[in-house]
C-alpha positions in Angstrom: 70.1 138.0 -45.3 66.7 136.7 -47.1 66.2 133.1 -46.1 65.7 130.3 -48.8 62.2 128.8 -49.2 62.0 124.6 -49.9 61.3 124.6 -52.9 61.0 121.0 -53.5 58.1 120.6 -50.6 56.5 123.7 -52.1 56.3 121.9 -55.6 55.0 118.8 -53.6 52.1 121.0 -51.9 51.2 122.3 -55.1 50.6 119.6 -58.0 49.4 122.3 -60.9 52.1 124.3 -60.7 53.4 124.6 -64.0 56.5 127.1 -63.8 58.6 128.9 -60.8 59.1 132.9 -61.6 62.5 133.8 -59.8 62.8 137.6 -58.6 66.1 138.8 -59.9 69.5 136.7 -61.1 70.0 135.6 -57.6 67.0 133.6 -56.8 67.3 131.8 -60.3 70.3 130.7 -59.9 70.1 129.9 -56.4 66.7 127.8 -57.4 68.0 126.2 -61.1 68.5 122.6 -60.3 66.5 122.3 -57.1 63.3 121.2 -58.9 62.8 119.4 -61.8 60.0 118.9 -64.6 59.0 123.2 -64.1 59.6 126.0 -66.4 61.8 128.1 -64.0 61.7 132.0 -65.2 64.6 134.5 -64.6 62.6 137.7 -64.0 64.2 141.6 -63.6 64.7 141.8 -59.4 61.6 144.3 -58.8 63.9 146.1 -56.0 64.5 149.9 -56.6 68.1 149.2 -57.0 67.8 147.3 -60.0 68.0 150.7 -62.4 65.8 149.2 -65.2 63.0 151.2 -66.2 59.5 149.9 -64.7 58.0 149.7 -68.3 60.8 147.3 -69.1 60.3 145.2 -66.0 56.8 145.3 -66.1 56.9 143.5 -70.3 58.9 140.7 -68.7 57.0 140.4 -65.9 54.0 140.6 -67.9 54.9 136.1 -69.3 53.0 135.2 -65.5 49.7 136.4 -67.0 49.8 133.6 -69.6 49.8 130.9 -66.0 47.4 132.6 -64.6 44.6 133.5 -67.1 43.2 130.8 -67.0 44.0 129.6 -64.0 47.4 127.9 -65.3 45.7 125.3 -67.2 47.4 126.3 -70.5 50.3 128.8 -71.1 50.2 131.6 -73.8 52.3 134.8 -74.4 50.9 138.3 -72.6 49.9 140.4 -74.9 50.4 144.4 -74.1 47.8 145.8 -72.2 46.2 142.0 -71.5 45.5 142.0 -68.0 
């Protein structure tokens, strides 16, 4: 079984951090409450048993790039094809 990472001494290490992206269902819900003040984001679970087609995944996943354009100083939608 995976084991949990503290996520309130993460957040303390890391005072920019403006949002927590949670791999799958799971994780968010295991993290919602935890920390406070931070976007949290329920992402698709990237593990090959999670039958959603990669194109799919890959849109939602795609919200991170608008932390970490500009290295998370403001946020803004991912556009297709945006790196």
């Amino acid at each position: 079984m995976a084991e949990r990472t503290d996520l309130s001494w993460l957040v303390s290490q890391m005072p920019k951090l403006q949002a927590i992206a949670c791999n799958g269902k799971l994780a968010f819900r295991l993290a919602t409450g935890i920390v406070t003040g931070l976007e949290q984001l329920s992402l698709p679970s990237s593990s090959p048993a999670n039958t959603m087609p990669l194109a799919a995944k890959q849109a939602q996943w795609m919200v991170l790039a608008g932390y970490l354009a500009d290295g998370g100083r403001t946020k803004k939608k991912a556009r297709r094809g945006e790196p």
